[in-house]
N, CA, C and O atoms as a MOPAC input file, in Angstrom:
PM7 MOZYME 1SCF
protein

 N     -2.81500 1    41.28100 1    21.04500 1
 C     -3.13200 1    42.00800 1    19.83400 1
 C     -4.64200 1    41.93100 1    19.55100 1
 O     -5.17000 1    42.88700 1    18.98200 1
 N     -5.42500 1    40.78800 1    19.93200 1
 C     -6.93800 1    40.68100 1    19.27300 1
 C     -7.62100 1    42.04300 1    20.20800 1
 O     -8.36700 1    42.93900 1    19.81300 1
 N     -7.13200 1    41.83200 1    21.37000 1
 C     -7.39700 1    42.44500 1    22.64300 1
 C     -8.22600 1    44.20900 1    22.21900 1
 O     -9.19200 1    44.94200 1    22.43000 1
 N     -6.79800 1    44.03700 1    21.42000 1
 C     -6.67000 1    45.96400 1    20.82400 1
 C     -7.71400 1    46.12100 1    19.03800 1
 O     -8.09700 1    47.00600 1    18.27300 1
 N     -7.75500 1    44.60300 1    19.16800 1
 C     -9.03500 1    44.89500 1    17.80800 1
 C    -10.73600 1    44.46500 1    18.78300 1
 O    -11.83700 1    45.01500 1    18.81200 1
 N    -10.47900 1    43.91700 1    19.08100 1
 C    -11.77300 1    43.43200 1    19.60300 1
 C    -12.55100 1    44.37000 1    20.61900 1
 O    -13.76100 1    44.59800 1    20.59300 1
 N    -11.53800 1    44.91500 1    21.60000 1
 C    -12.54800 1    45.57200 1    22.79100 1
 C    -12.88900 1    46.51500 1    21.80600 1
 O    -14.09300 1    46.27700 1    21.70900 1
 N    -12.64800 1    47.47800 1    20.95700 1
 C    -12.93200 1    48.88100 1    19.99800 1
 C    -13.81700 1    48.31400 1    19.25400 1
 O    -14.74000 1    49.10400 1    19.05300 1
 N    -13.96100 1    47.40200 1    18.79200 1
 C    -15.03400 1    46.56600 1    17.62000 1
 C    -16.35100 1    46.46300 1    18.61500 1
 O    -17.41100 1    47.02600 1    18.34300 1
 N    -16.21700 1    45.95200 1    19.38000 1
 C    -17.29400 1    45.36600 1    20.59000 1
 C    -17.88700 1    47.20000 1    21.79300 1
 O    -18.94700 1    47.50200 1    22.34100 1
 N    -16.91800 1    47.71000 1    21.71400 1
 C    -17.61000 1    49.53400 1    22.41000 1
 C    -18.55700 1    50.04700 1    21.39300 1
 O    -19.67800 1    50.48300 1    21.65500 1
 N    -17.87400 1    49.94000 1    19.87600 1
 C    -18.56200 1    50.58800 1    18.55600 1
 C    -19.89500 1    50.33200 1    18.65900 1
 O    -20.80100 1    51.16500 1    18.66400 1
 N    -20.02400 1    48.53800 1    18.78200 1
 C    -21.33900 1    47.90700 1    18.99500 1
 C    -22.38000 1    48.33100 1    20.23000 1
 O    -23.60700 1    48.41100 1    20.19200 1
 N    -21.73200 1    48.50300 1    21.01500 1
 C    -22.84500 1    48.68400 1    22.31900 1
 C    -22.81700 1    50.42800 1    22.22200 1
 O    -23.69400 1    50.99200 1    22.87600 1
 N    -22.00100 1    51.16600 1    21.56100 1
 C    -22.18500 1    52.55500 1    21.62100 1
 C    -23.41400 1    52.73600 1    20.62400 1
 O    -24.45000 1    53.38300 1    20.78000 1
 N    -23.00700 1    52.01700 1    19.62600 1
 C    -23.95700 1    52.41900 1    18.28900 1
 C    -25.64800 1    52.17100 1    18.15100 1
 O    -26.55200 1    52.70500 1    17.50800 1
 N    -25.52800 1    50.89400 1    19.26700 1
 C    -27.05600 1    50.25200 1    19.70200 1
 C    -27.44400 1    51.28000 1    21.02000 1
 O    -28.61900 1    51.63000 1    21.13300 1
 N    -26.64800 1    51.64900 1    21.79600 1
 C    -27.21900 1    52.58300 1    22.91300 1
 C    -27.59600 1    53.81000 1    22.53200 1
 O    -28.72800 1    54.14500 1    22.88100 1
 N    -26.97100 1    54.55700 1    21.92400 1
 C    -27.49800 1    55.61300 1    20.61400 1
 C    -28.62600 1    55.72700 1    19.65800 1
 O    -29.10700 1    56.72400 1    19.12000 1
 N    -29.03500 1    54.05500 1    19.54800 1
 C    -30.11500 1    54.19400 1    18.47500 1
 C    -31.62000 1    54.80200 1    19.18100 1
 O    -31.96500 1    54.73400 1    20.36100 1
 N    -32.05800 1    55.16200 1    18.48900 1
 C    -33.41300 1    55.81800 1    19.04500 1
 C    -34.55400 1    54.93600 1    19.01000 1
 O    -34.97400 1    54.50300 1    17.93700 1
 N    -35.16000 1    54.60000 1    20.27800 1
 C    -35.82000 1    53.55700 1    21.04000 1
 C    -37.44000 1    54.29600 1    20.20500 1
 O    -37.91500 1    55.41600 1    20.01400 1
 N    -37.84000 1    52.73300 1    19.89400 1
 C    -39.15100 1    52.76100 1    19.80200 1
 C    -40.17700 1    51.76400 1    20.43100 1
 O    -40.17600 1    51.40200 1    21.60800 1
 N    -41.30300 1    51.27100 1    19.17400 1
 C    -42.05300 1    50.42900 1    20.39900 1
 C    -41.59200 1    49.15600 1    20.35800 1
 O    -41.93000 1    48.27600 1    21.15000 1
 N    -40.86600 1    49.03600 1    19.50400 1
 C    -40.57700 1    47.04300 1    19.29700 1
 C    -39.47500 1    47.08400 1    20.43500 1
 O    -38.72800 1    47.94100 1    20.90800 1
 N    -39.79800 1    45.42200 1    20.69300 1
 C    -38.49400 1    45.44200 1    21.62900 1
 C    -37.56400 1    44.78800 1    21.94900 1
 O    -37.74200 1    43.57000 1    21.98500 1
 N    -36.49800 1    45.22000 1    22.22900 1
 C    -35.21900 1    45.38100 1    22.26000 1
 C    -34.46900 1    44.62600 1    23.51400 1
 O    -33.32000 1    44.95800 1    23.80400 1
 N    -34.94900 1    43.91100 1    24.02500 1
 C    -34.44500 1    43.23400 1    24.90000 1
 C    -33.65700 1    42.07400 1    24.31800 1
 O    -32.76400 1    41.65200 1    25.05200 1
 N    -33.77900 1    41.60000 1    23.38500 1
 C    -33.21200 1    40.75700 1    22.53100 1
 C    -31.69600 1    41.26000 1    22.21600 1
 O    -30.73400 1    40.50800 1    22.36600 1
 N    -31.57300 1    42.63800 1    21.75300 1
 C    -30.65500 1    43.15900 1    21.28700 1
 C    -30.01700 1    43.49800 1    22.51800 1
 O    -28.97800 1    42.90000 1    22.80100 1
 N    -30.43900 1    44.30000 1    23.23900 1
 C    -29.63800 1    44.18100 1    25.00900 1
 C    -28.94300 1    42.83200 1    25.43400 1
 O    -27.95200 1    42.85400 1    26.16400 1
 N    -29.37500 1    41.89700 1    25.05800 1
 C    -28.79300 1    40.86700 1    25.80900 1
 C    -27.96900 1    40.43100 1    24.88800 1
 O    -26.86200 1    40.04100 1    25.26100 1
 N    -28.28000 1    40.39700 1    23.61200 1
 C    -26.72200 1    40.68800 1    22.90200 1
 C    -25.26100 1    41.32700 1    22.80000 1
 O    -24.15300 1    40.90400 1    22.47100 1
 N    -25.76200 1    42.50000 1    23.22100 1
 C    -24.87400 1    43.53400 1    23.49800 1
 C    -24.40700 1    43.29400 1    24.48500 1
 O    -23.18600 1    43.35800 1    24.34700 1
 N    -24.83800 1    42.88100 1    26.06200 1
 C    -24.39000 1    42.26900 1    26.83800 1
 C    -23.25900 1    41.34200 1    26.88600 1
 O    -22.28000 1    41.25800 1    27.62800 1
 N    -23.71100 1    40.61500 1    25.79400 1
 C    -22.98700 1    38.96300 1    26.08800 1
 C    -21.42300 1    40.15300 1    25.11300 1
 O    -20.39500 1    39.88700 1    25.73700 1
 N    -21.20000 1    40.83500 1    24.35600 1
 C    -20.48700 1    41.28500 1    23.68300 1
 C    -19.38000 1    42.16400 1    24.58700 1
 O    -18.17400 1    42.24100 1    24.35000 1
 N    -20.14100 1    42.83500 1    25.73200 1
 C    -19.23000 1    43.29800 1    26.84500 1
 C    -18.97900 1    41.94700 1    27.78600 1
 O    -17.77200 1    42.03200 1    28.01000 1
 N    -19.35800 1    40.99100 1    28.32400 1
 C    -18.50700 1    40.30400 1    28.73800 1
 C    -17.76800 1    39.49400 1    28.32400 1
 O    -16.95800 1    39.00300 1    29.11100 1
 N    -17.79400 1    39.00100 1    26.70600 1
 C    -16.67700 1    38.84700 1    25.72300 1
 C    -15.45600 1    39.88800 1    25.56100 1
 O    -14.39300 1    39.64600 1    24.98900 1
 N    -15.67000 1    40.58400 1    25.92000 1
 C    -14.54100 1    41.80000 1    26.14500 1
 C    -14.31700 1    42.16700 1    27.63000 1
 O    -13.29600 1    42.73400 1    28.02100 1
 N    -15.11100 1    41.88700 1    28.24700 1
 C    -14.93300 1    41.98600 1    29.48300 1
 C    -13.34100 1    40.85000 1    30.08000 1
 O    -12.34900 1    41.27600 1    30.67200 1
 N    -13.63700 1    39.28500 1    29.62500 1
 C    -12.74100 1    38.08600 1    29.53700 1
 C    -11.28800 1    38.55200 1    28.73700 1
 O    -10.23300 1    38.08600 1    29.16600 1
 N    -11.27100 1    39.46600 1    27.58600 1
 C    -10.35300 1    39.47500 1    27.39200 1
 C     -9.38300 1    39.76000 1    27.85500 1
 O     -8.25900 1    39.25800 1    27.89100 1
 N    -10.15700 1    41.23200 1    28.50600 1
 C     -9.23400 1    42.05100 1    29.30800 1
 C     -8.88000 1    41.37000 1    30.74600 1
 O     -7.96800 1    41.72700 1    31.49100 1
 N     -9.52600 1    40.63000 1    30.90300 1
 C     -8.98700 1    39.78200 1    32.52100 1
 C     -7.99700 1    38.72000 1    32.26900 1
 O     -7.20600 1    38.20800 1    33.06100 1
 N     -8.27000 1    38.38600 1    30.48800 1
 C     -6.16900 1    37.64100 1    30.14700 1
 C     -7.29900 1    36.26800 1    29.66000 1
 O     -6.74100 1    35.40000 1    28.98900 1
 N     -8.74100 1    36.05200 1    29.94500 1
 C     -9.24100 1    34.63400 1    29.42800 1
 C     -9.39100 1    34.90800 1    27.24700 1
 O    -10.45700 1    34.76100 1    26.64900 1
 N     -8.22100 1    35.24500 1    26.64200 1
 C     -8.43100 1    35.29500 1    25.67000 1
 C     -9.52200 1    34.70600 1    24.89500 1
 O    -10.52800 1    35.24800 1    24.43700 1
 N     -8.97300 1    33.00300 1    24.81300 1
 C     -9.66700 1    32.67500 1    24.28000 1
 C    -11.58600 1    32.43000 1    24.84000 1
 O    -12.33500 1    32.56400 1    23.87200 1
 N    -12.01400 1    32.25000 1    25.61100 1
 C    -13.13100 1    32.46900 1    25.88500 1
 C    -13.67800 1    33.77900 1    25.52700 1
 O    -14.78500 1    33.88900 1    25.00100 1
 N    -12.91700 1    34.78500 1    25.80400 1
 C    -13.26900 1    35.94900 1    25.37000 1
 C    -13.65200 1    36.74800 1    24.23200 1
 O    -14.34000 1    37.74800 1    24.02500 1
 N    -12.88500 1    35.86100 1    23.51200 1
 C    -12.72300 1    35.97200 1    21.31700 1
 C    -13.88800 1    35.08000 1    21.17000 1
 O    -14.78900 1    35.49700 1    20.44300 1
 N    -14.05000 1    33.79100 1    21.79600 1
 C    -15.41100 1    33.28600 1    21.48100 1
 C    -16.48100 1    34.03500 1    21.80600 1
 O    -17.26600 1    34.50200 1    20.98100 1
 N    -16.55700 1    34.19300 1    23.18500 1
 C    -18.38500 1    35.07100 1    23.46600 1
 C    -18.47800 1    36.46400 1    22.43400 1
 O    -19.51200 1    36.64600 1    21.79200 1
 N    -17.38900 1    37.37300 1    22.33200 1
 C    -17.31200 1    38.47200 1    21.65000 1
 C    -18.01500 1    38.19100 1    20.28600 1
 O    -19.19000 1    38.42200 1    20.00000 1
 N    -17.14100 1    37.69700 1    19.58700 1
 C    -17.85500 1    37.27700 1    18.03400 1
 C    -19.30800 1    36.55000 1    18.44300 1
 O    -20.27100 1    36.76700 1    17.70600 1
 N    -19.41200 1    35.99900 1    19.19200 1
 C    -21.00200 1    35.17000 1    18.85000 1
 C    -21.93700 1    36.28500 1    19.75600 1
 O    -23.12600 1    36.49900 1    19.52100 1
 N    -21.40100 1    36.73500 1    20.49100 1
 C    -21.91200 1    38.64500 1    20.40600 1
 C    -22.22600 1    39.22700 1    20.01200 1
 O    -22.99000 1    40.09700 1    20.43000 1
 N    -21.66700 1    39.02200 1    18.62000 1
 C    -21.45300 1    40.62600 1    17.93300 1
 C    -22.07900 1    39.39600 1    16.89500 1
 O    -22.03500 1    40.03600 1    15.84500 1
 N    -22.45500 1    38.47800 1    16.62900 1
 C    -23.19000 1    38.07800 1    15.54600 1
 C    -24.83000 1    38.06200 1    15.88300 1
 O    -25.85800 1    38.19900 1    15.22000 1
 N    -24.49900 1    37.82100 1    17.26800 1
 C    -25.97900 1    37.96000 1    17.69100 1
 C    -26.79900 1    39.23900 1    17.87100 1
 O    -28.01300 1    39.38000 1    18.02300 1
 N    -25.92600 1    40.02600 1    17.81900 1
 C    -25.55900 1    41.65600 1    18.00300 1
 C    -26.74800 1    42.21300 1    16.25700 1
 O    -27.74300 1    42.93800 1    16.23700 1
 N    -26.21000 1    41.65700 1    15.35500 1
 C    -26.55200 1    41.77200 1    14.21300 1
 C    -27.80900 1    41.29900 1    13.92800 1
 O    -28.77600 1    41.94400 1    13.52400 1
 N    -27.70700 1    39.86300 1    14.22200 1
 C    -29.35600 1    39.32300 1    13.92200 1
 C    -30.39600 1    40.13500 1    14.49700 1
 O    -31.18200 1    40.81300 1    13.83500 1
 N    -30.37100 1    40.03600 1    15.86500 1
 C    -31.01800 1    40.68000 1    16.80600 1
 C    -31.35300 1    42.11900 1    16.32600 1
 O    -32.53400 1    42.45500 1    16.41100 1
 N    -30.35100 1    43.10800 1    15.77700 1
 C    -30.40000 1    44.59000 1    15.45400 1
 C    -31.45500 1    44.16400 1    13.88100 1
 O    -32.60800 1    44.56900 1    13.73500 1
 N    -30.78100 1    43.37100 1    12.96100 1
 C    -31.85000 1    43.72600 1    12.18500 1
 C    -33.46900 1    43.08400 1    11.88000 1
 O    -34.26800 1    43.25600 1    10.95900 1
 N    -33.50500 1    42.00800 1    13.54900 1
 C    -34.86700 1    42.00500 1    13.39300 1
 C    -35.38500 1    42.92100 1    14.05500 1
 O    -36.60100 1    42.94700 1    13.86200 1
 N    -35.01700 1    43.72500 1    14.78300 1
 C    -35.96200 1    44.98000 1    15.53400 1
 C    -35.39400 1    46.03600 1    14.48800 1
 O    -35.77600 1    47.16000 1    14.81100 1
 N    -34.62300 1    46.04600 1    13.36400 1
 C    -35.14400 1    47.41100 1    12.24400 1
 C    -36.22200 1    47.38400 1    11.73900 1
 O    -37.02500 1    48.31300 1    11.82700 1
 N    -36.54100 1    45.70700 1    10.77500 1
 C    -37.24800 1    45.00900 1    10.54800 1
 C    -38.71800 1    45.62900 1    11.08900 1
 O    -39.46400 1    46.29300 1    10.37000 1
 N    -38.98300 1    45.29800 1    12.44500 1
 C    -39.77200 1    45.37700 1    13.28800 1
 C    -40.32600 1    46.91100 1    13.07100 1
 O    -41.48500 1    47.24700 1    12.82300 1
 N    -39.28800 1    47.65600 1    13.21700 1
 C    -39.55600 1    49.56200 1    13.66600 1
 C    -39.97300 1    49.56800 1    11.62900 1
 O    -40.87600 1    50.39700 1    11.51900 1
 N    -39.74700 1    49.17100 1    10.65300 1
 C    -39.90900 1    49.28800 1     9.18100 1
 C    -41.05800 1    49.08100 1     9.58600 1
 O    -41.61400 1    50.13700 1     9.89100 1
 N    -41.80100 1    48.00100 1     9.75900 1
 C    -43.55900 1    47.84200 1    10.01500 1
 C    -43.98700 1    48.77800 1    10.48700 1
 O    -45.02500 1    49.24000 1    10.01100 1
 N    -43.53300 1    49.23200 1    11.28400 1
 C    -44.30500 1    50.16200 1    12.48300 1
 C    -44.58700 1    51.30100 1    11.89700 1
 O    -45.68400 1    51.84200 1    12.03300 1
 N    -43.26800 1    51.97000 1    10.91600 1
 C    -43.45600 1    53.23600 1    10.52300 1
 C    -44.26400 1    53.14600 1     8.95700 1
 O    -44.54500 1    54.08100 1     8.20800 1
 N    -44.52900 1    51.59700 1     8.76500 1
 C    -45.18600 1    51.99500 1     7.13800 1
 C    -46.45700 1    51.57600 1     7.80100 1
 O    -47.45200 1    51.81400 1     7.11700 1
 N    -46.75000 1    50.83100 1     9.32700 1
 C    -48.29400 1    50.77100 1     9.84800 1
 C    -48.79900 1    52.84100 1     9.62900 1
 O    -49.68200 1    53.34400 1     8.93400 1
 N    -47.90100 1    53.41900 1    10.44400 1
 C    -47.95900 1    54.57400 1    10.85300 1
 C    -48.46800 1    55.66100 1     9.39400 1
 O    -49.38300 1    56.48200 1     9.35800 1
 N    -47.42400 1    55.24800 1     8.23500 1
 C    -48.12800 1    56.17000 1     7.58500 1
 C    -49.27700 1    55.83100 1     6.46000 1
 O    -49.70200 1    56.62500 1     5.62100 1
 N    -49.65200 1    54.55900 1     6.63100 1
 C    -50.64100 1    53.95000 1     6.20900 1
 C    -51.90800 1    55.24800 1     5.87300 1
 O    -52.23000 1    55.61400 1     4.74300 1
 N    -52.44300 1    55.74800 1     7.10000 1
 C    -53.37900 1    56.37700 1     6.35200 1
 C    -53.14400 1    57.78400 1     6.05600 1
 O    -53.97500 1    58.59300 1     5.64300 1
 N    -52.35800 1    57.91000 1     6.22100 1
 C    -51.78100 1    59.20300 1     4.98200 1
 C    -51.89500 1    58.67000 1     3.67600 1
 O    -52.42100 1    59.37700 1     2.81700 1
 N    -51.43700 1    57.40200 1     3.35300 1
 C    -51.28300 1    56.85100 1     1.86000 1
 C    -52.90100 1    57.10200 1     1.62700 1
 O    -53.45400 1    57.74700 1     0.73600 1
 N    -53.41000 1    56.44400 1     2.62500 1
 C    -55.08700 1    55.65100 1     2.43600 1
 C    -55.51000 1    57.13200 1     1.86100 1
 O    -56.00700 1    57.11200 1     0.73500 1
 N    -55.36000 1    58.55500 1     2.56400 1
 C    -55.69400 1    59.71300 1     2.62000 1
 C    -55.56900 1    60.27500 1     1.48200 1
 O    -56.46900 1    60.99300 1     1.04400 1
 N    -54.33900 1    60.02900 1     0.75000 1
 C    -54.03200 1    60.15400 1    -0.81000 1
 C    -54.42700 1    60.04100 1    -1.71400 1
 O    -54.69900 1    60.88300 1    -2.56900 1
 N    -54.56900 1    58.67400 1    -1.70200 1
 C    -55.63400 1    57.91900 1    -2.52000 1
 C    -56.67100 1    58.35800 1    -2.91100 1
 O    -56.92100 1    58.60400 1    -4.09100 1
 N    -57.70800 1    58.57600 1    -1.60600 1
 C    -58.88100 1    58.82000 1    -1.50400 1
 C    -59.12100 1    60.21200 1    -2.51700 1
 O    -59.93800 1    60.20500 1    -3.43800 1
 N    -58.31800 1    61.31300 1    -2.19500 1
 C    -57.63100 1    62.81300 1    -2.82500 1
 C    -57.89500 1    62.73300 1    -4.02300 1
 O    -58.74800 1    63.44600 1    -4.55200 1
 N    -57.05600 1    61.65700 1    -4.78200 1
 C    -56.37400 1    61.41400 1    -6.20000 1
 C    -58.39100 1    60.51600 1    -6.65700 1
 O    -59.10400 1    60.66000 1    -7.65000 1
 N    -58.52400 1    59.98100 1    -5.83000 1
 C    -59.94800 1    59.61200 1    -6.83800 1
 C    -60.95900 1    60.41400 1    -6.76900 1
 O    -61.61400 1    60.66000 1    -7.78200 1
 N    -61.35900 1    61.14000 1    -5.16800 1
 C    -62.03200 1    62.71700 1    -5.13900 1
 C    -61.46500 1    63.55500 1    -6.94600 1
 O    -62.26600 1    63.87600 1    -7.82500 1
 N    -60.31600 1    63.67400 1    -7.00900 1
 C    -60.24000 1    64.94200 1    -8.05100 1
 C    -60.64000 1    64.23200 1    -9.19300 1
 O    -61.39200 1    64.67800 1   -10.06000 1
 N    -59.99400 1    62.83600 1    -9.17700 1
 C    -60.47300 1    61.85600 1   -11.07900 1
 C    -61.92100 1    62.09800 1   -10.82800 1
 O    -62.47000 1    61.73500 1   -11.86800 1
 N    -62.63400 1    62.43000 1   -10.17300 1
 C    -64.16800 1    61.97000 1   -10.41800 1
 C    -65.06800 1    63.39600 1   -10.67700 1
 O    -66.06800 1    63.58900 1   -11.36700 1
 N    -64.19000 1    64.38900 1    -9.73600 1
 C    -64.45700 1    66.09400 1   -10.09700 1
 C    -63.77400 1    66.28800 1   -11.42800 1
 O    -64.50000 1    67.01400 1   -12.10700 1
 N    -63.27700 1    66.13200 1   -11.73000 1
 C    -62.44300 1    66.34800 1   -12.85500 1
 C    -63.36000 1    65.40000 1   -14.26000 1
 O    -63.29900 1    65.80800 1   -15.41900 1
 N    -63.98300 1    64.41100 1   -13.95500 1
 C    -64.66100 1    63.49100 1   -14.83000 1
 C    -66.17600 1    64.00500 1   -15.20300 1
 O    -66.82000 1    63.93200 1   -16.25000 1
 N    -66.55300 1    64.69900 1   -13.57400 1
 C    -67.86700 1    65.51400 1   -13.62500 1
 C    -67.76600 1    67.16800 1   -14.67600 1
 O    -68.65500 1    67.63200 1   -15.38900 1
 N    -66.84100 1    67.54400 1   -14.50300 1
 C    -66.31900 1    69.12600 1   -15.01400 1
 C    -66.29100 1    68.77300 1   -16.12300 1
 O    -66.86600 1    69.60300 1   -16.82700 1
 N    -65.75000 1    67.59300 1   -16.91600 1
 C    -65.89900 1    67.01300 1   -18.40900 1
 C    -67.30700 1    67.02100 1   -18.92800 1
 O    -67.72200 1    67.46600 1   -19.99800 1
 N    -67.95900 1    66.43500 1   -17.94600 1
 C    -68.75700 1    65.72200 1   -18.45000 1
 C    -70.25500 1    67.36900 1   -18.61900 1
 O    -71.09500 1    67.41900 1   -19.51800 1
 N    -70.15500 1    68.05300 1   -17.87800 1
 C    -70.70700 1    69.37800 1   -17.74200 1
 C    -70.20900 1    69.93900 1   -19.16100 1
 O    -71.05600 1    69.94800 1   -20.05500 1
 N    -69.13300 1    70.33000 1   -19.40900 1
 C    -68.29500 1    71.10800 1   -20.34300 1
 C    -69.29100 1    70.53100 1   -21.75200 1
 O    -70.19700 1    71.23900 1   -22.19300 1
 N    -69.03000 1    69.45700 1   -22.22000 1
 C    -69.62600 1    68.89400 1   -23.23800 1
 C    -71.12200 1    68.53500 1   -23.15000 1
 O    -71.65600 1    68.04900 1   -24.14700 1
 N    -71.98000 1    68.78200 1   -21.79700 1
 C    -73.26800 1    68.57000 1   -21.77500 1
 C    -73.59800 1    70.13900 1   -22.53600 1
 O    -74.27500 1    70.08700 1   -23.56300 1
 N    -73.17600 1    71.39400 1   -22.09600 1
 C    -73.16300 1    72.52000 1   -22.32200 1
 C    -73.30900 1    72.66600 1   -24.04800 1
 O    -74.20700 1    72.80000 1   -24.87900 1
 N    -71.42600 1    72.51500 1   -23.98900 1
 C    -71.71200 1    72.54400 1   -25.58500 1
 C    -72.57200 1    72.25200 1   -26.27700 1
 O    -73.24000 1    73.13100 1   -26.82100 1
 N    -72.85800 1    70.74200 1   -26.50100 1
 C    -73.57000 1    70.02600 1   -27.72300 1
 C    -75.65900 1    70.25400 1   -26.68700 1
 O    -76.70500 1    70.15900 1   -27.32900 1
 N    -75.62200 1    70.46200 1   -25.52500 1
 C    -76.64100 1    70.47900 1   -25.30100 1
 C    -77.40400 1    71.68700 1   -25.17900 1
 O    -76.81200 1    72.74100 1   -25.40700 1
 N    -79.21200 1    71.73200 1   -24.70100 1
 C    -79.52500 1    72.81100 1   -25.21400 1
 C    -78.97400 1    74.05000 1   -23.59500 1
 O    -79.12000 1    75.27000 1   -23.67400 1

């Protein structure tokens, strides 16, 4: 019975990580997780249950750590990445406060001046 929960729990895992879209951090960590998770399922199906229910779960836990320190990892990467777009923004937003401070400052030189 674990047999028929576990190998489907443990495909989900190595389908869902082989699917994910590869960047620069890396992932060898998570491969060899996923690994150890198919030959935890690999044991089951050859009848070594219990060895098999062990490597699987510490698989599929390692499966997890591993996945969310390389999200972790790819999160840096993409807020390194849009860094100077922000920086670019910024720069925009104090360009116009300072045109916008000059256009004031004209407007009322005008008025009250000669």
């Amino acid at each position: 019975m674990r047999r028929f929960v576990l190998t489907p729990l443990a495909t989900l895992v190595t389908l869902g990580l082989a699917l994910a879209p590869a960047g620069a951090a890396d992932d060898s960590k998570v491969k060899a997780a996923t690994k150890q998770v198919e030959r935890g399922a690999g044991k089951i199906g050859a009848g070594k249950i219990g060895e098999g229910v062990e490597e699987t779960a510490k698989g599929i836990g390692n499966t997890v750590v591993e996945g969310s320190k390389l999200a972790g990892e790819k999160l840096k990467e993409s807020g390194k990445a849009a860094e100077p777009e922000a920086k670019s923004a910024w720069q925009n937003l104090k360009e116009s406060a300072t045109d916008l401070g000059h256009s004031v400052k004209r407007f009322f030189t005008r008025l009250f001046g000669s």
